[in-house]
DOMI-83026 format. One record per atom (N, C-alpha, C): residue number from 1; x, y, z; atom name; residue in three letters. Coordinates in Angstrom, 1 decimal. Each point is the difference from the previous one (the first is absolute). Example, Ala and Ser with C-alpha at 12.3 -4.5 7.8 and 13.67 -1.06 7.14 Angstrom:
! residues 2
 kenu     xx     yy     zz koldren lomi
    1   13.2   -5.7    7.8       N  ALA
    1   -0.9    1.2    0.0      CA  ALA
    1    0.9    1.2    0.0       C  ALA
    2   -0.4    1.1   -0.7       N  SER
    2    0.9    1.1    0.0      CA  SER
    2   -0.8    1.1    0.8       C  SER
! end
This chain:
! residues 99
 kenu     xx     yy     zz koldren lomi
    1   47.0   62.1   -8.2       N  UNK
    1   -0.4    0.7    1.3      CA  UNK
    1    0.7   -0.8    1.1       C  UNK
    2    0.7    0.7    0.8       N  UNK
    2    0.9   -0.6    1.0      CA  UNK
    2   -0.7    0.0    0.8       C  UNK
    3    0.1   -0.8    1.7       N  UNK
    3   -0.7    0.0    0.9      CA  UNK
    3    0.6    0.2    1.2       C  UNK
    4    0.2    1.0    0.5       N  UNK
    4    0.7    0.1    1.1      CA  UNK
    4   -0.5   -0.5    1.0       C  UNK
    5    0.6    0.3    1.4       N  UNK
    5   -0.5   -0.6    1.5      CA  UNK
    5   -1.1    0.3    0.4       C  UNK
    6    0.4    1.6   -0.3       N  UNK
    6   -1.2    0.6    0.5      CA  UNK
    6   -1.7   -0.1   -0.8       C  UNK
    7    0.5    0.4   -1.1       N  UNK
    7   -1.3   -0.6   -1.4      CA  UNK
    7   -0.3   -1.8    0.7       C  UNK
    8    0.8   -0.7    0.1       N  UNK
    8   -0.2   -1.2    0.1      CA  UNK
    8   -1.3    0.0    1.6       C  UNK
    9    0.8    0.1    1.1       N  UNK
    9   -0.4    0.9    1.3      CA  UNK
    9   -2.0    0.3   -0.2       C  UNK
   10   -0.3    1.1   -1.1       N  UNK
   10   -0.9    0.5    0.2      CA  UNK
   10   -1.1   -1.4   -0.7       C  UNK
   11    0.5   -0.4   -0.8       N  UNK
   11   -0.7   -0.6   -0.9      CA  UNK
   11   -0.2   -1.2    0.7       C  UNK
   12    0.6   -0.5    0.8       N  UNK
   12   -0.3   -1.0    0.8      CA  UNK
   12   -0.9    0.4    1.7       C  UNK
   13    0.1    0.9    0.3       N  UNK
   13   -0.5    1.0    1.0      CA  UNK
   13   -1.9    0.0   -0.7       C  UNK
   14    0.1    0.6   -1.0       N  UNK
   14   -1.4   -0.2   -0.6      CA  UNK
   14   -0.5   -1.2    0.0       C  UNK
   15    0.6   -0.9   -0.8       N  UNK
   15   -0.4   -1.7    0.1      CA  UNK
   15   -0.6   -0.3    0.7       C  UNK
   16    1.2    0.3    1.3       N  UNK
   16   -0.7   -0.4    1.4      CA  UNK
   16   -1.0    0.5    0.5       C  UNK
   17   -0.2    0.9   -0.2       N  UNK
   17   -1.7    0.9    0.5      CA  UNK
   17   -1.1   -0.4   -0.5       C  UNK
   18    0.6   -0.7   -1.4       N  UNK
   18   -1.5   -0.5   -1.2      CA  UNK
   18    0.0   -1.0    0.9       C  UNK
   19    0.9   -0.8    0.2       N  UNK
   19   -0.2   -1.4    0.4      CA  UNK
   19   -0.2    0.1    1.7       C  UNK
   20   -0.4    0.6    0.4       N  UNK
   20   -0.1    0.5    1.6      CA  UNK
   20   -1.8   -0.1    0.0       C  UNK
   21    0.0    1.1   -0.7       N  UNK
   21   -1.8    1.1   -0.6      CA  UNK
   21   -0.3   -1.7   -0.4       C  UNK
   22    0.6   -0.3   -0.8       N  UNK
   22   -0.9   -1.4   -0.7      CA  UNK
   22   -0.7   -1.5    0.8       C  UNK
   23    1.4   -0.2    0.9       N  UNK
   23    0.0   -0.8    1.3      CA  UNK
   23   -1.3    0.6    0.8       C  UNK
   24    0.6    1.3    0.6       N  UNK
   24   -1.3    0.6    0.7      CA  UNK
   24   -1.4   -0.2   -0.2       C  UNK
   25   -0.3    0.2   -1.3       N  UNK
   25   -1.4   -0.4   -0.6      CA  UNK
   25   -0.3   -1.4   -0.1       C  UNK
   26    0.7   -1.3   -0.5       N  UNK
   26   -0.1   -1.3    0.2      CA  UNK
   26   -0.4    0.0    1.6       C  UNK
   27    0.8    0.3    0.6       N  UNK
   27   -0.7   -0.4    1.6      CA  UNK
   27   -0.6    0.8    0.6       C  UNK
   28   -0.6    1.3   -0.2       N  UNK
   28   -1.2    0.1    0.1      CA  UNK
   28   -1.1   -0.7   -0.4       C  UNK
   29   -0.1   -0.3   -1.3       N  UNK
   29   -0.9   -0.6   -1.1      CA  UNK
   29   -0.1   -1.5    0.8       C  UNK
   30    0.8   -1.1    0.5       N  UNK
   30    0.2   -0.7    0.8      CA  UNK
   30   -0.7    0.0    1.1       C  UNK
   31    0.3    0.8    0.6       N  UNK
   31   -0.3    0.4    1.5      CA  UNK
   31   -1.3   -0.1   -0.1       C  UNK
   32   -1.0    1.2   -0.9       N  UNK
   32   -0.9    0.2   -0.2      CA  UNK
   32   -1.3   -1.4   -0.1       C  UNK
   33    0.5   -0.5   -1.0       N  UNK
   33   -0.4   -1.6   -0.7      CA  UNK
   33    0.1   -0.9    1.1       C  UNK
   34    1.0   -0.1    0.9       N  UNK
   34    0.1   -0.7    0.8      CA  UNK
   34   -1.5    0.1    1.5       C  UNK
   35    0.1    1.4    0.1       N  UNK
   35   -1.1    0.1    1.2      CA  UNK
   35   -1.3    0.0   -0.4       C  UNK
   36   -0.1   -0.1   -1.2       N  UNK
   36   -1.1   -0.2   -1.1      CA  UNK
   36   -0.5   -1.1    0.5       C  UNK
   37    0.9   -1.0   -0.4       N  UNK
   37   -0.1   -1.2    0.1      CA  UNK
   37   -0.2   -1.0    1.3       C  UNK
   38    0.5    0.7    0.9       N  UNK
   38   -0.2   -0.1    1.3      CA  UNK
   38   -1.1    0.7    0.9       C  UNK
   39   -0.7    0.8   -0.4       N  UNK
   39   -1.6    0.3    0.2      CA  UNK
   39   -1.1   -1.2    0.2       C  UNK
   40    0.2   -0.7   -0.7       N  UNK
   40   -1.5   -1.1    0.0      CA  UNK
   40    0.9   -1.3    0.7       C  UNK
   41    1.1   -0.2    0.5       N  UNK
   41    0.6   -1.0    0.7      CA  UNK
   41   -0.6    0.9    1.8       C  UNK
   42   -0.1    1.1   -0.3       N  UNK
   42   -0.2    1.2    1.4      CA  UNK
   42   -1.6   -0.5    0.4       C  UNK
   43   -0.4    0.1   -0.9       N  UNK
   43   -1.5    0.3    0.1      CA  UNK
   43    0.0   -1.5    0.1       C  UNK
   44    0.1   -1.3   -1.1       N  UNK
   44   -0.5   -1.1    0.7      CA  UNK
   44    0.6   -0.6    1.4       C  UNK
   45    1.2    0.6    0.1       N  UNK
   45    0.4   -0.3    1.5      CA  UNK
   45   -1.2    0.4    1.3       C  UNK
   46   -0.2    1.3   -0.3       N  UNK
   46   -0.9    0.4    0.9      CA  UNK
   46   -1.3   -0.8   -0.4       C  UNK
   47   -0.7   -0.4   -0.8       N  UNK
   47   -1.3   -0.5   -0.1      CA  UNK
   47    0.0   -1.6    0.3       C  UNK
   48    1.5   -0.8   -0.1       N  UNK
   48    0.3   -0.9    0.6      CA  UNK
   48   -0.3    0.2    1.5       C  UNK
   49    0.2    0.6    0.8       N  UNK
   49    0.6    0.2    1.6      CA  UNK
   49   -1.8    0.5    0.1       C  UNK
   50   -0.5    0.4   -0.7       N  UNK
   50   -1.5    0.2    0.6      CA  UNK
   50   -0.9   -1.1   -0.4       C  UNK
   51    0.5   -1.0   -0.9       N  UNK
   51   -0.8   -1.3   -0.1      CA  UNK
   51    0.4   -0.8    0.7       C  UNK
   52    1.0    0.2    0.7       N  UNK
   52    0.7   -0.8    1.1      CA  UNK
   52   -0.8    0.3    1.4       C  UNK
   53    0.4    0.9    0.2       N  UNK
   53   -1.2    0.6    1.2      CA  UNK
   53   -1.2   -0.1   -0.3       C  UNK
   54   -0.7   -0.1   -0.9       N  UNK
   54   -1.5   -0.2   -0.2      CA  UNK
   54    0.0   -1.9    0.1       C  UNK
   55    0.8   -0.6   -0.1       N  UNK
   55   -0.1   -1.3    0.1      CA  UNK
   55    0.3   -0.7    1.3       C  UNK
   56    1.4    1.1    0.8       N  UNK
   56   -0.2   -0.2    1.2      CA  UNK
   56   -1.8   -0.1    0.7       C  UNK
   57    0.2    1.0    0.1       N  UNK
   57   -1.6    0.1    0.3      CA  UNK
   57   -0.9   -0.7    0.1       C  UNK
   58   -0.4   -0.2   -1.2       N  UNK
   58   -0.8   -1.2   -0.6      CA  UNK
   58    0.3   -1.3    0.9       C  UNK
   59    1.2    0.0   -0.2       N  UNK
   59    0.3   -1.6    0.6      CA  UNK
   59   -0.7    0.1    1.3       C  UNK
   60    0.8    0.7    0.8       N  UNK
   60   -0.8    0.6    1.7      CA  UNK
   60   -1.4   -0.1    0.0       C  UNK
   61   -0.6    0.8   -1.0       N  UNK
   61   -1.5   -0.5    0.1      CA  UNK
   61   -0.9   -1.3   -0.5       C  UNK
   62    1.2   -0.4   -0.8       N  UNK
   62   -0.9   -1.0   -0.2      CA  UNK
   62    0.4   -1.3    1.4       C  UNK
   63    1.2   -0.3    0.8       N  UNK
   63    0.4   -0.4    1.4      CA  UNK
   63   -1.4    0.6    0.6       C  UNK
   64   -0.7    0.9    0.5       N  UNK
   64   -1.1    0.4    0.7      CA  UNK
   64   -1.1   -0.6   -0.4       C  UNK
   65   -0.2    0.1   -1.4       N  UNK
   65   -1.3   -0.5   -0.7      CA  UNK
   65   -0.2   -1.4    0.3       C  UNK
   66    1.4   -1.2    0.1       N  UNK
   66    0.1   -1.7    0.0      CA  UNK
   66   -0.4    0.4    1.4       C  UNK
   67    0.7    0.9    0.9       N  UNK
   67   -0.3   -0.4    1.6      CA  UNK
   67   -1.8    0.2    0.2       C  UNK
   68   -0.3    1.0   -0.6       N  UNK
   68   -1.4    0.3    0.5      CA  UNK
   68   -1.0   -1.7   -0.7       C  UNK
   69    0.2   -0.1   -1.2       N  UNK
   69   -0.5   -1.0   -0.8      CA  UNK
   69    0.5   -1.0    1.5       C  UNK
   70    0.6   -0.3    0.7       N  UNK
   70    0.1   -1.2    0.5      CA  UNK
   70   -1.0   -0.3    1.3       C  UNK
   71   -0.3    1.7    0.1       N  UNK
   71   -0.4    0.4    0.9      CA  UNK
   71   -1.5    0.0    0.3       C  UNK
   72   -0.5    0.2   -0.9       N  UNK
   72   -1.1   -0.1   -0.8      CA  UNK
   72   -0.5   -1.5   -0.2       C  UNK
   73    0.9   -1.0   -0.7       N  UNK
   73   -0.3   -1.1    0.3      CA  UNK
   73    0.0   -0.8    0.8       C  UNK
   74    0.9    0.5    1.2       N  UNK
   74   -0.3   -0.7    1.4      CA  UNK
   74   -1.6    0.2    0.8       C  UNK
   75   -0.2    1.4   -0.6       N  UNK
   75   -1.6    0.2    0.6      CA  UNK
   75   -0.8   -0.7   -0.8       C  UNK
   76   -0.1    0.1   -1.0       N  UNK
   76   -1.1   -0.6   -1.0      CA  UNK
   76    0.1   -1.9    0.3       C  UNK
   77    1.2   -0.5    0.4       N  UNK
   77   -0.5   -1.4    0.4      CA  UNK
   77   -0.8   -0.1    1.5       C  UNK
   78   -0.5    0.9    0.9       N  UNK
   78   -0.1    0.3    1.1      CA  UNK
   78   -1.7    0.4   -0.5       C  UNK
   79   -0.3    0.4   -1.3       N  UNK
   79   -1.3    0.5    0.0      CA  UNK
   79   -0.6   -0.9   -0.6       C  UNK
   80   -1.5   -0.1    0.3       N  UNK
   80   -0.9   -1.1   -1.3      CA  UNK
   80   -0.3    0.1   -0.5       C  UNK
   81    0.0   -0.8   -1.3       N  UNK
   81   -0.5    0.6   -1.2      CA  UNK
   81   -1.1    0.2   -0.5       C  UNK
   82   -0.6    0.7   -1.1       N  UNK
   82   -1.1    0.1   -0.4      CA  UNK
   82   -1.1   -1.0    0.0       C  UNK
   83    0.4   -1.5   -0.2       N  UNK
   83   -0.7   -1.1   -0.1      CA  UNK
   83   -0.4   -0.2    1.4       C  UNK
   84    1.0    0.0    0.9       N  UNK
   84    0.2   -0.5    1.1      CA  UNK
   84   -1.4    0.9    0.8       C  UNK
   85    0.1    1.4   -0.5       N  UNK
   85   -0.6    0.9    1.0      CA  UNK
   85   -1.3   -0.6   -0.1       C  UNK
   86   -0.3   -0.1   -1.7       N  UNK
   86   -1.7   -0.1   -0.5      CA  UNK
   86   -0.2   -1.6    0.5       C  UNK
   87    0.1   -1.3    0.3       N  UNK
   87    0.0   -0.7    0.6      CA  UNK
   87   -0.2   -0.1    1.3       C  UNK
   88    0.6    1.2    0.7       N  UNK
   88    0.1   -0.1    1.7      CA  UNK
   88   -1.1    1.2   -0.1       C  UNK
   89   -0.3    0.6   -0.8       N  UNK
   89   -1.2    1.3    0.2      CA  UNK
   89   -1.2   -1.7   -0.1       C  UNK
   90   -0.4   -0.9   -0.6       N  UNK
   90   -1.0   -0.7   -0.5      CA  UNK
   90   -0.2   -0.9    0.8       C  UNK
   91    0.9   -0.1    1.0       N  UNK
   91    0.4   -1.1    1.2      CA  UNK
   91   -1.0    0.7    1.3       C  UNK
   92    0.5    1.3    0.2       N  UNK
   92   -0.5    1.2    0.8      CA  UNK
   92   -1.5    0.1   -0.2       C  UNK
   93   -0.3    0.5   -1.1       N  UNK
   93   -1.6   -0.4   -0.1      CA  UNK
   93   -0.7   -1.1   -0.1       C  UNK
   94    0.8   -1.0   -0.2       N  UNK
   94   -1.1   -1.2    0.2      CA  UNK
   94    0.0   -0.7    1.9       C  UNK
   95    0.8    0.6    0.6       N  UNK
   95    0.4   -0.5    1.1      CA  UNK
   95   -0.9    1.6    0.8       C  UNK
   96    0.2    1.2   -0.1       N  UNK
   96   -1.3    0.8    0.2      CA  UNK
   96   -0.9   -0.2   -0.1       C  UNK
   97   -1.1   -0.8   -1.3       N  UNK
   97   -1.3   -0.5   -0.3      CA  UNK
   97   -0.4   -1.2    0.7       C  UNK
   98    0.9   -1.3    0.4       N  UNK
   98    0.2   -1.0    1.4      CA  UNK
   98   -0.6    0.9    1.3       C  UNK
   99    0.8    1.0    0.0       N  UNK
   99    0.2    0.2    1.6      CA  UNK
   99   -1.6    0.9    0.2       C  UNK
! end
């Protein structure tokens, strides 16, 4: 069987379409797999950026919580304490019962 230009021509003309059609489907199949795979890098990106903001946050509140705490303790050295009170209440009545 002889192979002319043209026979030659078609036969390579098909080749190339297999090998075109075949290509095609590797990188779709590619393509596909690839955004597959890039789904849960999406999703932990975003659940990153909201534990980030939720820790922003946090931090801020917890800066309010130290200030109030300091705040709080500046009064409480200002007040007297329990012991202090029931000793000065015992002081009070016995210096009422004098008078």
């Amino acid at each position: 069987m002889e192979i002319t230009e043209a026979k030659l021509k078609e036969i390579l003309k098909e080749q190339r379409e297999d090998y075109q059609t075949h290509i095609t489907a590797l990188a779709e199949d590619f393509q596909s797999k690839l955004a597959t795979g890039f789904e849960p890098l999406i999703t932990l990106s975003q659940t990153l950026k909201s534990i980030q903001e939720m820790v922003a946050q946090n931090s801020e509140d917890i800066t309010i919580m130290k200030s109030d705490i300091q705040f709080i303790k500046q009064e409480l050295k200002q007040k007297v304490s329990v012991d202090e009170f029931s000793a000065l209440e015992k002081r009070v009545l016995l210096l009422e019962r004098r008078a």
